[in-house]
N, C-alpha and C positions, 0 to 999 in steps of 0.2 A: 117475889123474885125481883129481882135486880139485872134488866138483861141491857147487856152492851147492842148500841144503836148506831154509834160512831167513831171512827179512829183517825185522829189528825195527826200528823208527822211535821214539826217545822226546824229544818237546821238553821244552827245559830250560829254567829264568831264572836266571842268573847276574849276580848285583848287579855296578854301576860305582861306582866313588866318586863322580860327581857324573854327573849328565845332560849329555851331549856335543851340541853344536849343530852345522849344518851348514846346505849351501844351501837344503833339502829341507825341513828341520824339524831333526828332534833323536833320539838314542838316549834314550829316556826313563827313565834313571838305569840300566838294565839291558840287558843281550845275550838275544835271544831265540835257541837254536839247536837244532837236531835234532838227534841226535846216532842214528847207525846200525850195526847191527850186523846182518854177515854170519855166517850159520853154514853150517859145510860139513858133509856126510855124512861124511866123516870126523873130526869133532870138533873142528878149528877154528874160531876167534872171529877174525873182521875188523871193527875199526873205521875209520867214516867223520863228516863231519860236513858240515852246509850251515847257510846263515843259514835264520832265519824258523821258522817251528814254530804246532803247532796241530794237529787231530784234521785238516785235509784236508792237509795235506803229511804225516802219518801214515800217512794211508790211501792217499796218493798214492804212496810210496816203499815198504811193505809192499804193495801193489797189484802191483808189479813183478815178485812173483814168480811171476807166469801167465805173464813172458816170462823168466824164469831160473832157476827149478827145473831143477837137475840140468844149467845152463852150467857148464864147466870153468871156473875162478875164472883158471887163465895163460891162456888165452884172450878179452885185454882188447880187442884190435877188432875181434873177433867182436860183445864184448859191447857197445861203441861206436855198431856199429850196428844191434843189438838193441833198444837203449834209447832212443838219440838219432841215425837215422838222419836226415841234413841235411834232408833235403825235407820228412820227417815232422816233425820239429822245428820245423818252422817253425806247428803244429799245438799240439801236446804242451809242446813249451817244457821239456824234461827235463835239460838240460845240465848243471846245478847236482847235481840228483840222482844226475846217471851219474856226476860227481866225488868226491859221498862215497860212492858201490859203488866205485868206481878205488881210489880209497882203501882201501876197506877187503880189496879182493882184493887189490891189492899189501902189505898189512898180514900176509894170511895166505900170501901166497909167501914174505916174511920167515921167517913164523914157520917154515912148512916148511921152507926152504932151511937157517933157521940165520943169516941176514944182514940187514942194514938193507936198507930199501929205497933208500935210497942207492946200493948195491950193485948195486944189480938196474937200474936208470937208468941207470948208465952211470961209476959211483963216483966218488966225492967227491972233488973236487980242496979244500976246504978240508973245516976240521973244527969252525968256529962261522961262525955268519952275524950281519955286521954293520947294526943297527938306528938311525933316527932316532929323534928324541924324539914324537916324534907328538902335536902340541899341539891344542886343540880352545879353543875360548872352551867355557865350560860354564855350567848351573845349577848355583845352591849346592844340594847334597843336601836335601831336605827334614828328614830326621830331623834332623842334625846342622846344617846352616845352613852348610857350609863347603863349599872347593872352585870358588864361584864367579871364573871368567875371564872377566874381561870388558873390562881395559882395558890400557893397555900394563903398566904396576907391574905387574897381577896375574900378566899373563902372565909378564914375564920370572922374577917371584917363583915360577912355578908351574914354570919351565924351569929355573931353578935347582936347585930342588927333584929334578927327574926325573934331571940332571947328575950332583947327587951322590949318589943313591942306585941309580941305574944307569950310571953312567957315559957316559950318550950324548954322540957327538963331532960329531953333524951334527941338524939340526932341522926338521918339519918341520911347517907352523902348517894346521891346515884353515881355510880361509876361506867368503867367500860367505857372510857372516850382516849383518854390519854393512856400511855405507858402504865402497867401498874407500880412498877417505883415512880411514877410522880403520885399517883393515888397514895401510892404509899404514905409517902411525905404528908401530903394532905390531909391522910387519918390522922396521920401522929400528929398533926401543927390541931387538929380539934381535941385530939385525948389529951394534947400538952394545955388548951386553953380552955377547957370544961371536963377537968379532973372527974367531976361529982356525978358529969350528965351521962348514963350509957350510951354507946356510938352502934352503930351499921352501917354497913357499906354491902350497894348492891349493881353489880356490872355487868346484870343482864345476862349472865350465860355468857360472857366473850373472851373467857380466859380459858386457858390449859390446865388442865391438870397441873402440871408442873408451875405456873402463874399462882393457881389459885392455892396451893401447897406453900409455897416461898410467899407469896399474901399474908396468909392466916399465921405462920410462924413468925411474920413482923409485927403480928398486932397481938398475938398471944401474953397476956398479963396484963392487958390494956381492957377498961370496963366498956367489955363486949355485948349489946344485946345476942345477936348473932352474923354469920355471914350469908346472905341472900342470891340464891341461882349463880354463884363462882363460875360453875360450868353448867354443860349439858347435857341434861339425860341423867334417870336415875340411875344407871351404874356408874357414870362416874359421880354422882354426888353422893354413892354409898359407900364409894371407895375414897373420898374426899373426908368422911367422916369418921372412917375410921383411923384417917393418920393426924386431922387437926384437931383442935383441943378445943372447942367450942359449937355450940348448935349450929347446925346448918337449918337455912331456911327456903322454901322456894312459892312461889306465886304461877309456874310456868308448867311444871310439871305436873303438879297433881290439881285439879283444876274441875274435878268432876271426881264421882265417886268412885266409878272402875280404878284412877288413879288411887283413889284415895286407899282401898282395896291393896293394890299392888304395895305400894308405899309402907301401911303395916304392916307386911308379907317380908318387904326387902327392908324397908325401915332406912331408906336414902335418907329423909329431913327428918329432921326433929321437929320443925314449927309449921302449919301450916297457914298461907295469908288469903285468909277470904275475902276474895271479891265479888260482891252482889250485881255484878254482870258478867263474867267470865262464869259463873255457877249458874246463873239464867235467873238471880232472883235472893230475894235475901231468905227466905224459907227452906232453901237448899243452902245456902252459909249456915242459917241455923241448925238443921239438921247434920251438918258433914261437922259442926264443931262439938254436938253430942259425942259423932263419932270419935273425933279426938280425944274427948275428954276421957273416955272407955277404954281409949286405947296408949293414952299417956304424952299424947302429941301435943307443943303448944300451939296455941291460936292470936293470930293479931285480923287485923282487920288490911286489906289493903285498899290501894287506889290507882285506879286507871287513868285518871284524868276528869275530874268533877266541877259539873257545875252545882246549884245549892240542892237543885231534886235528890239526886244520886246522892249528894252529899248525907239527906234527911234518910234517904235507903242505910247509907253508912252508920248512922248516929243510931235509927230503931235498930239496927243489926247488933254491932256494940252494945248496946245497952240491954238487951235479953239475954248474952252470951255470960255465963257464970265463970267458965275458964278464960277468958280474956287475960293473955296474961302482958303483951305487952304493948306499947304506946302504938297507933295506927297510922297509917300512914293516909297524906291527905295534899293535892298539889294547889290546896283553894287556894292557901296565902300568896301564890305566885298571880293568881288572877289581881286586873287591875279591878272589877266590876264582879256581878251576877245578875241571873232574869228574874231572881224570886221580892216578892214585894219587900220592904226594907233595906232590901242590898247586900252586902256582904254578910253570912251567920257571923259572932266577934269569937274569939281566941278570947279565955280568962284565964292566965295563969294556964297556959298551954292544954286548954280542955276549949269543948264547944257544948254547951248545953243541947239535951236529947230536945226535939221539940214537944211540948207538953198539948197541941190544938190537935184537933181533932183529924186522921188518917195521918197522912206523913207530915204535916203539921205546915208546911208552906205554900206558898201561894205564886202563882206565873205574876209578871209586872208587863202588861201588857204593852205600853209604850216600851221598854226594854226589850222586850223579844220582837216588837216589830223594828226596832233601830239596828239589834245583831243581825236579827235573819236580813238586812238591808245590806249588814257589813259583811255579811257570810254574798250576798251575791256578787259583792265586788268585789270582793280578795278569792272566791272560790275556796276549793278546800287545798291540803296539801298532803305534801309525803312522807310521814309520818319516820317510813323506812331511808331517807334519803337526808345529806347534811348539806345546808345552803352554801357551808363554807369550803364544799369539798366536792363541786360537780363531776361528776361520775364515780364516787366512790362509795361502795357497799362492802358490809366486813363479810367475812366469811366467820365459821363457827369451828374451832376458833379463831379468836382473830390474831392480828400482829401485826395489822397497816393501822397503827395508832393516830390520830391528833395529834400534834406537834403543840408540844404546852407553851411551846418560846412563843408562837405568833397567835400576837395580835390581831383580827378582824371584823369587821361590822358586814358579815353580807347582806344583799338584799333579800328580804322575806316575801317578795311577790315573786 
């Protein structure tokens, strides 16, 4: 056996080249993340990773070990419901945390066995997994003043940009900031300037019904992957599908398997986007896209916010799921840096290679995590829900106190 002996927790900050906006508010020019490490009584290192960070998700995730000192690390749903038992979870709220320990105990059955964790999921039917352009409107960087998205020219200018320097063949715009006729515009100025490449557009849940209906019919003929959380709640996104002409996607609402359950009962989305922390784990992404497959649902991959850990959780996910049907979404390329040794994984031709070394295939960069976690104590964390450029304003669901796309601003990110 293989028994876990230790659990470290260290948040990190990890610059963006500019501040990314959304319906919520904004990433405030930076990734905050945990980054975790399992240690076994026999001398293995497993890493994990979850969003958010800070001395109480620290002490909350090294806390753990009163309920896993000396669990066998290949005994993952024993430790499932260890951690995150259903009922108790509704309590604890630990789902996120059991996926970066998932992580990092399938990290050190790699290591032992000798194999990706790929391997051990049920083996890769490809060998890179293919990514949109993941577009955001943005603030311009403070330091430097550049970077700002905010109108159609910039966008397409900033989508060009990501094209030729990673090769992405599909796109995919986060909305829910501004008005949706300017998003509108916006679509249409990327379907008028990459004919070939299929588009998405996803606004978080912040529209109307009525928004999200007058949306989908301006983009309708236009090469659509799909439209992503328009609104909120599976009734209106079941009654959103039955009058627009294209898949509906969602990341928000079906998010666990009771969802998932409901979902092909009422049959809201058409695509489901797994994410290997929102699900607790990539073993539950894999399992819930069986379910799809059975049940005729597509599958993409999504992304919370990644540094390379999570990212390497993304890539073995992908790469064992046989219905994968379209490109993933992934917010690396906006990172200026990462903690895993060599630095950034590379974009080839808008794909990233699965990693082929043994568990999730990468490795912590010590001097890099002890520089972020320096920079995570002196920026602190931030609010995720909250827009620097807009003190006191929070949307409502839906919304209609839009961003004003005419102004210009650089606020400050501390």
């Amino acid at each position: 056996m293989t028994r876990i002996a230790r659990i470290r927790a260290t948040p990190v900050t990890v610059p963006l080249e500019a501040p990314l906006r959304h319906s919520n508010g904004a990433h405030w020019g930076r990734f905050v993340r945990t980054l975790v490490e399992v240690e076994t009584d026999d001398g293995y290192v497993g890493l994990g990773e979850f969003g958010g960070g800070g001395e109480t998700a620290t002490a909350a995730v090294e806390g753990l070990i009163g309920l896993l000192r000396g669990h066998d690390v290949f005994r993952l749903e024993a430790m499932r419901f260890a951690v995150c038992n259903p009922t108790a979870s509704l309590y604890n709220n630990r789902t996120q945390m059991h996926a970066a320990l998932e992580f990092a105990c399938l990290d050190i059955m790699g290591k032992k066995l000798g194999v990706p964790v790929a391997e051990l999921i049920g083996g890769r039917v490809r060998d890179s997994v293919e990514f949109a352009s993941y577009l955001f409107f943005r603030y311009a960087d403070p330091k430097t003043g550049d970077g700002e998205v905010r109108t159609p020219e910039q966008l397409v200018a900033h989508a060009r940009a990501l094209k030729a320097e990673h090769g992405f063949a599909s796109h995919k715009l986060k909305g829910g900031v501004f008005p949706p006729a300017h998003e509108l515009a916006c679509y249409r100025a990327l379907a008028q300037a990459f004919p070939a490449d299929p588009l998405r557009h996803d606004p978080n849940c912040a529209w109307s019904l009525a928004d999200a209906i007058a949306f989908c019919r301006g983009i309708e003929g236009l090469n659509n992957h799909f439209i992503e959380d328009p609104v909120w709640g599976m009734p209106q996104l079941a009654r959103l599908r039955e009058i627009v002409r294209m898949p509906t996607a969602t990341n928000t609402v079906v998010i666990n398997f009771e969802q998932l359950a409901a979902n092909v009962a009422q049959r809201a989305v058409d695509v489901i986007l797994l994410d290997t922390t929102f699900w607790g784990g990539i073993r539950p992404c894999v399992k819930a896209a069986g379910i799809c497959e059975t049940f005729g649902l597509g599958v993409a991959v999504h992304s919370s916010g990644e540094l390379g850990v999570q990212l390497a959780s993304m890539l073995h996910m992908g790469a064992v799921v046989p219905n994968l049907g379209y490109s993933a979404d992934a917010h690396y390329h906006h990172l200026v840096d990462d903690v895993i040794v060599g630095g950034k994984m590379r974009y080839v031709n808008g794909r990233i290679a699965v990693p082929t070394a043994p568990g999730l295939g990468v490795a912590l960069d010590a001097e890099k995590v002890a520089r972020y976690h320096e920079l995570y104590k002196e920026l602190g964390g931030y609010a995720y829900d909250r827009d620097p450029g807009r003190p006191g304003w929070y949307p409502l669901v839906p919304n209609a106190d839009w961003a004003d796309p005419g102004v210009s601003m650089t606020p400050s990110m501390r």
